[in-house]
C-alpha positions in Angstrom: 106.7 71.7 -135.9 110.6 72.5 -136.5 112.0 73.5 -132.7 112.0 77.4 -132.3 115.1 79.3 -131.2 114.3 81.4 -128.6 116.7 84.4 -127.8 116.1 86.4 -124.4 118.4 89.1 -124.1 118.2 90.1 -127.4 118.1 94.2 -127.3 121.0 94.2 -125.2 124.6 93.8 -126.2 125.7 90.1 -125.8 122.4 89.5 -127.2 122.6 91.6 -129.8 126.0 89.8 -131.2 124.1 86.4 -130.4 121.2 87.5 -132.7 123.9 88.7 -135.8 125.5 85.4 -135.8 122.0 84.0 -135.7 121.1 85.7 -139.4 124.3 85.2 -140.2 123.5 81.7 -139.8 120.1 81.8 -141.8 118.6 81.5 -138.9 115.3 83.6 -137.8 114.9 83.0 -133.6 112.1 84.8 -132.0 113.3 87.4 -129.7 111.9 87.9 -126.2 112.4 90.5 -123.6 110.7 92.5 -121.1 110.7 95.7 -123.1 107.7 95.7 -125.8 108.8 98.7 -127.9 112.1 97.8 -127.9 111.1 94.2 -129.1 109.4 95.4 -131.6 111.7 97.7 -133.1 114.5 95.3 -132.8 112.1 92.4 -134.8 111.2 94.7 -137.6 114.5 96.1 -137.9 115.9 91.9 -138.4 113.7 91.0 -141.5 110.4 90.8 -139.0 111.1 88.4 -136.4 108.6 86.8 -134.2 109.0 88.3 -131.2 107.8 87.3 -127.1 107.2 89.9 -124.3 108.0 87.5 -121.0 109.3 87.7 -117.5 112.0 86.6 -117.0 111.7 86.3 -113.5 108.4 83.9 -113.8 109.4 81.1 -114.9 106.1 80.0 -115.2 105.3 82.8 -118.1 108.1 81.7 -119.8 107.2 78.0 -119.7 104.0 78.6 -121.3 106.2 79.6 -124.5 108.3 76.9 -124.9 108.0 73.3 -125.9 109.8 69.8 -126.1 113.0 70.6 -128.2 113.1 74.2 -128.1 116.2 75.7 -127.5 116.0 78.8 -125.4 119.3 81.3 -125.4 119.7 83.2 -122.7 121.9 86.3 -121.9 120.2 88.2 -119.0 122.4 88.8 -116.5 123.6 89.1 -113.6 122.6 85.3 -113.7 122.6 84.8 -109.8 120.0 87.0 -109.7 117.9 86.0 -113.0 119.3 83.2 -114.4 117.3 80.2 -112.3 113.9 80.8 -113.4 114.8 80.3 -116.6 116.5 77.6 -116.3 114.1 76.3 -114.7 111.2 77.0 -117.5 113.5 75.2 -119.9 114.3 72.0 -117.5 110.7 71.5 -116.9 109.9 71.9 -120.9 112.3 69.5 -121.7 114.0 72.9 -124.0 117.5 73.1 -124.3 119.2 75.8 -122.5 122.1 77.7 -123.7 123.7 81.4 -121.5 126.6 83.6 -121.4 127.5 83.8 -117.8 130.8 83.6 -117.1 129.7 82.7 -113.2 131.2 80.1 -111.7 129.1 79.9 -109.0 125.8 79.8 -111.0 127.0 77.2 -112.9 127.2 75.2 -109.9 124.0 75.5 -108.5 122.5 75.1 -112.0 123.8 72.1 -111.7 122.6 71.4 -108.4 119.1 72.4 -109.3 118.1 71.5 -112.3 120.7 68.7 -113.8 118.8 65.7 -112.8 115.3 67.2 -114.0 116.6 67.9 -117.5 118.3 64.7 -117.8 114.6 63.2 -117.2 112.8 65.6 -119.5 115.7 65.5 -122.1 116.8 69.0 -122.5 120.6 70.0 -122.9 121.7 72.5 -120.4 124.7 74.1 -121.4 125.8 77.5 -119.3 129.0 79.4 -119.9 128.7 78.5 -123.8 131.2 81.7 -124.9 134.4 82.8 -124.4 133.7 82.0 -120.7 134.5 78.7 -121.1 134.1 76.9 -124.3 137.8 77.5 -125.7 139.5 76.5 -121.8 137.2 73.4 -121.9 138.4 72.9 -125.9 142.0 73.3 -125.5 142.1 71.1 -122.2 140.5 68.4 -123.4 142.3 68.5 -126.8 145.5 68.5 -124.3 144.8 65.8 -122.1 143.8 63.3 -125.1 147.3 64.2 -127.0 149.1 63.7 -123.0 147.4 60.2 -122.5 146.9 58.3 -119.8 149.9 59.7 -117.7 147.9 63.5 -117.5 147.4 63.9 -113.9 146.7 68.0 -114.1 145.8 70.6 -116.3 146.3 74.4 -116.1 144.4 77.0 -118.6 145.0 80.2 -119.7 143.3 82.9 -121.0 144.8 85.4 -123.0 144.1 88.7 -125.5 146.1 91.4 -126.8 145.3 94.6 -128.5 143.8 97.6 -126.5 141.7 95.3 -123.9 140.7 98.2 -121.1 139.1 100.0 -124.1 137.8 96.8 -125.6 135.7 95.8 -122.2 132.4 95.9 -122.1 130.5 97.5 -118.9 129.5 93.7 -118.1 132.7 92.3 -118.1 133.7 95.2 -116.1 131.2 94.3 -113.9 131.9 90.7 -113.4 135.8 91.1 -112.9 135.0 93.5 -109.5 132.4 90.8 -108.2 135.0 88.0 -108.8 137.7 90.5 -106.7 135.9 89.7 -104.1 134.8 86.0 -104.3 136.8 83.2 -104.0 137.8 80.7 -107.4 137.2 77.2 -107.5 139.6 74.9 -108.3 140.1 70.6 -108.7 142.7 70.2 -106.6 143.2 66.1 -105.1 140.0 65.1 -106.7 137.8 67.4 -105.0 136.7 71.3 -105.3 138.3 73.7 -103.8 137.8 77.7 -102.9 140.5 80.2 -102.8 141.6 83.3 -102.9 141.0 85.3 -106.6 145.0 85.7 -107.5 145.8 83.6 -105.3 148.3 81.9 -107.7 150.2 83.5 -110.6 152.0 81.4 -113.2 153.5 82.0 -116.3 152.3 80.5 -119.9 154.5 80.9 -123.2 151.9 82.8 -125.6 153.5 83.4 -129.1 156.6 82.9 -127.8 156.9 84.9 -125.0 156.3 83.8 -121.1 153.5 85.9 -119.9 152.2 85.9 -116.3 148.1 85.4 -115.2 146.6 85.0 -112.2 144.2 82.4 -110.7 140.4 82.8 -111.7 137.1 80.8 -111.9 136.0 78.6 -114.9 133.3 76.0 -115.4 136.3 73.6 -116.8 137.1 72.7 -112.9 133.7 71.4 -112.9 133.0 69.2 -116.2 136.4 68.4 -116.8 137.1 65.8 -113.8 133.6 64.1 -115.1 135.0 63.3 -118.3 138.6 62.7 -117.2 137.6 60.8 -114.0 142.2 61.0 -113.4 142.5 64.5 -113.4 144.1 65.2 -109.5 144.4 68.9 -110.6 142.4 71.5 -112.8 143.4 75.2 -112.4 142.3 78.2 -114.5 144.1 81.6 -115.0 143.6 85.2 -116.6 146.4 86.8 -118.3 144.7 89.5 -120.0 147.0 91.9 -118.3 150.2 89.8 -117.8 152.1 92.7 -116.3 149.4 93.4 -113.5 148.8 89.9 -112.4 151.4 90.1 -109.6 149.9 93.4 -108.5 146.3 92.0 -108.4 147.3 89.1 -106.6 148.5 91.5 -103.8 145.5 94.0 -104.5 143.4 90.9 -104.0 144.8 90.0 -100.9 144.4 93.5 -99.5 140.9 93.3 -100.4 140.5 89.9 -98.7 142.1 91.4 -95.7 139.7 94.2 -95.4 136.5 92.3 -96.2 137.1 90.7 -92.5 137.3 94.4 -90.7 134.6 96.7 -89.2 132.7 97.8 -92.2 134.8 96.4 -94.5 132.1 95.5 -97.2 131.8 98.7 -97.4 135.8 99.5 -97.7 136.3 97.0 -100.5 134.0 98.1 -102.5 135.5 101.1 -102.3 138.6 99.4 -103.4 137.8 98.0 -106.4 135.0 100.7 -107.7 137.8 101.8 -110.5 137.5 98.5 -112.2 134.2 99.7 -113.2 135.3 103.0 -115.1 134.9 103.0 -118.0 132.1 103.5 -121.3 128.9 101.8 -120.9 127.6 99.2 -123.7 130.7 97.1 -125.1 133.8 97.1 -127.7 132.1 97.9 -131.3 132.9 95.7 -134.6 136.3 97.8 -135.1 137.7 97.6 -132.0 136.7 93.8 -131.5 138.7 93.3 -134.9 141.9 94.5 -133.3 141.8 92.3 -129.9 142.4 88.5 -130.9 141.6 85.6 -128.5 144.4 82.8 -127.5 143.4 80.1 -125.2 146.3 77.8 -123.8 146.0 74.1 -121.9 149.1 72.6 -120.9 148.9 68.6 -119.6 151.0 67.7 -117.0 151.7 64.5 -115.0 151.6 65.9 -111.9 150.0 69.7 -110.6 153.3 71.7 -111.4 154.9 68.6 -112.9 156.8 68.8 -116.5 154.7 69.5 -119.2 153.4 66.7 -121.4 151.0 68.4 -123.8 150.3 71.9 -124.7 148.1 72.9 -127.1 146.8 76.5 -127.9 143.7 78.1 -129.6 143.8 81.7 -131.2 140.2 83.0 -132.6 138.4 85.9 -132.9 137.1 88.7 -130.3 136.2 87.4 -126.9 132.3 88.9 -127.3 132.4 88.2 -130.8 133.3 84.3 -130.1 130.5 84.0 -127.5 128.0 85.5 -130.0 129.0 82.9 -132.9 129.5 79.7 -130.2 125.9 80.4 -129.0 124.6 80.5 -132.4 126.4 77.3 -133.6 125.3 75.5 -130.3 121.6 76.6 -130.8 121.5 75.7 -134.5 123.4 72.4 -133.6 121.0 71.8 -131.0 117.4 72.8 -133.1 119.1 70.7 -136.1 121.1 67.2 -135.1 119.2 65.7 -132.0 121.7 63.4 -129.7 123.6 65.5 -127.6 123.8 64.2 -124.3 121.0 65.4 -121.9 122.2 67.5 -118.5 123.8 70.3 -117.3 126.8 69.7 -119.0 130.7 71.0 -120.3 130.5 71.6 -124.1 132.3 68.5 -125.0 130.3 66.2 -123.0 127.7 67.6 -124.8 128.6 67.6 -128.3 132.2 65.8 -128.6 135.7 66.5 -128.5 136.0 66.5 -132.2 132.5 67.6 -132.8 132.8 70.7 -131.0 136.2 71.0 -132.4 135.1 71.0 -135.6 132.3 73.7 -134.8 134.8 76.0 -133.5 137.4 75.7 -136.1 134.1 76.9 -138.5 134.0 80.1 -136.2 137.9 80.8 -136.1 138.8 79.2 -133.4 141.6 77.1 -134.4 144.7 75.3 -132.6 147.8 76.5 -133.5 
């Protein structure tokens, strides 16, 4: 039997732009979800999909649907709080494993958990597949092989323009307040390292004009040193708002400051309650049209040294790139056996050039 595509997540909105880029594709996954109604609806409504009410807490009612090959899509967040028994269902079935978290943390207990069981059962384990982090990863990797040998350190930045605070979904929303409060990793001196979110603020040209972004987390500070075994330094920014990133580096630190007082749990997340106003759901097709992506990875000798590469990435729509990477990673995966076996970055997984390739098909292409 051909491997099934198995999207969980599917009536919500991530999933929802995962399972359009899926038809778009010609691609028919089975859907799967808690909800049994809503399941149903959503598979009639797709051309009558095959469709799975599962758990996705029990990883051993999800096991029982999957098999060797399968690849399982996941977007049910928080993924702290969800995300290991699935990942577990698929590392045990020897199914490959594809989410949209954007947390860092997660990521690195995945890892922790579950790579050396998939390597032995053979399933692909690839987390973050989406805007969070697959064009940082792309773009640094692209910048370090045009640097050479001399690339010591590599600082990304993530950047969008049109009007983002509308164009947020409720998620996203979500996930920036968490990460006010939690530190980023970085590679600095060949080893991880936590600090403060906005810690750091440094300046990228984008289209030609300097724009500031502050320190964040990204998966690229964990796979990138294992394919680039020279890398001293790997440091990921935001710049979505370049003209607040010096004021939420200082909000940040005020925030840090009252995290260690009396009650201050309670006091910070006071503090950073507005970043949750806003619509719930997420940005619709018109008003993803109008806010661009651009990615930037500048190669450098030293952390903070002169510049020896930079190359940069412009592409669609943050959610609407995460819906068509997960797509072209689960059709890659179901289609061309060989990818390399793991919790892994996407070009361990797939190639430099590969994945490359895959992206400039989506949009995403160097500029």
């Amino acid at each position: 039997m051909s491997p099934r595509i198995i999207l969980l997540g599917a009536t919500g909105y991530t999933g929802g732009l995962v399972l359009d880029a899926l038809l778009r594709r010609g691609v028919s996954p089975t859907v799967a979800g808690r909800n049994p109604s809503a399941l149903t609806a959503l598979a009639e409504r797709s051309g009558g999909l095959d469709h799975l009410v599962v758990d996705a807490g029990n990883p051993d009612d999800l096991r029982k649907h999957l098999s060797e090959g399968d690849v399982l899509i996941t977007t049910v967040g928080p993924f702290e709080r969800f995300g290991f028994p699935v990942a577990q269902a698929a590392a045990d079935a020897g199914a490959h494993y594809l989410d949209s978290t954007g947390e860092v943390g997660f990521v690195r207990a995945l890892h922790a958990r579950h790579h050396q069981r998939a390597q032995e059962s053979g399933a692909v384990m690839l987390p973050a597949f989406g805007y969070d982090y697959v064009p940082g990863a792309l773009a640094a990797a692209l910048a370090l092989r045009k640097a050479g040998a001399s690339a010591r350190a590599v600082d990304i930045g993530y950047f969008a323009s049109g009007p983002l605070w509308r164009g947020i979904s409720q998620g996203t929303r979500t996930t920036m307040r968490d990460g006010m409060t939690l530190p980023s990793a970085r590679w600095d001196h060949h080893r991880l390292v936590d600090e403060r979110t906005a810690s750091r603020v440094r300046r990228f040209t984008v289209r030609g004009r300097g724009k500031s972004a502050f320190l964040v987390s990204g998966t690229e500070v964990l796979f990138l040193p294992q394919e680039f075994p020279s890398l001293d330094a790997v440091t990921v920014y935001n710049g979505w708002f370049p003209a607040l990133s010096r004021p939420l580096s200082l909000y940040s630190a005020l925030v840090g400051a009252v995290e260690r007082l009396p009650a201050g749990a309670r006091i910070a997340e006071a503090l950073t309650r507005p970043v949750l106003l806003g619509p719930p759901g997420g940005p619709d097709a018109a008003l993803r049209a109008r806010i661009p992506s651009h990615v930037v990875a500048v190669a450098s000798g030293a952390q903070g040294g002169r510049p020896l590469a930079e190359v940069h990435l412009t592409g669609p729509n943050p959610y609407s790139l995460t819906g068509e990477l997960l797509a072209w990673a689960a059709d890659h995966l179901a289609t061309r056996p060989g990818a390399t076996p793991g919790v892994v970055g996407p070009t361990a997984a797939f190639g430099v050039d590969t994945l490359r390739q895959g992206c400039a098909e989506l949009g995403l292409v160097t500029v």
